[in-house]
N, C-alpha and C positions, 0 to 999 in steps of 0.2 A: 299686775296692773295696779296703779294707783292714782286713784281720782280723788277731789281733794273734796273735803268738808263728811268724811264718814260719820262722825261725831254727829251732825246735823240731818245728813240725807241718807236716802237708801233710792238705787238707781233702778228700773228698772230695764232687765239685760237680757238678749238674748245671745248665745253663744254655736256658734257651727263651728265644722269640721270640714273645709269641702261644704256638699249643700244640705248636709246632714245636722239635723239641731241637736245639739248635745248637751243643752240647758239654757232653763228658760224659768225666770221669775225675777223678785226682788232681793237689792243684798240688804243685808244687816248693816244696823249701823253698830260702827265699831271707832275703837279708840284711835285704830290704825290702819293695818292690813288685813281683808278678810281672804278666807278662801273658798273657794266653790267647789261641789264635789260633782264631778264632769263626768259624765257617761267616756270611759275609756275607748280611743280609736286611732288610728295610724292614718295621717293626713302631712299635707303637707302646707294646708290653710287653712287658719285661724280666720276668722270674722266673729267682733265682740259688735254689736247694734244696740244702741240704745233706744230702746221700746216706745218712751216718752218722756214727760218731763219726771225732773226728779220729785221725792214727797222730802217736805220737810217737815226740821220738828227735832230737839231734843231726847235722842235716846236714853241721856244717863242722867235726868232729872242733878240729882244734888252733889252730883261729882266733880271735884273741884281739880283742874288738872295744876300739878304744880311744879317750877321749874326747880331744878336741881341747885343746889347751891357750893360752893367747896369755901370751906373758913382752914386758915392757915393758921 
């Protein structure tokens, strides 16, 4: 899954299996992709709910991201 502004927010999520919760808190804010480590189970429905709103705020204070450059 990918939601956008990781960098800035961290969601607060809940995850089922069927009607079973198989995780449940806030993500990290991250540069990019995070992962979550999901209690293992054999379903054949996903439901990802968003708990409420998002928090924001700066996770990487002085990190400056920089774009790539090619010189010929």
């Amino acid at each position: 899954m990918k939601l956008t502004g990781w960098r800035l927010r961290s969601y607060p999520l809940e995850i089922y299996a069927g009607d079973e919760l198989i995780w449940s808190g806030e993500t990290e804010k991250s540069l990019g992709y995070i992962h979550l480590n999901v209690k293992p189970v054999l379903t054949n429905e996903i439901t990802i709910r968003l708990k409420g709103a998002s928090k924001e705020g700066d996770g990487f204070g002085q990190i400056v991201e920089v774009a790539a450059s090619c010189r010929r």
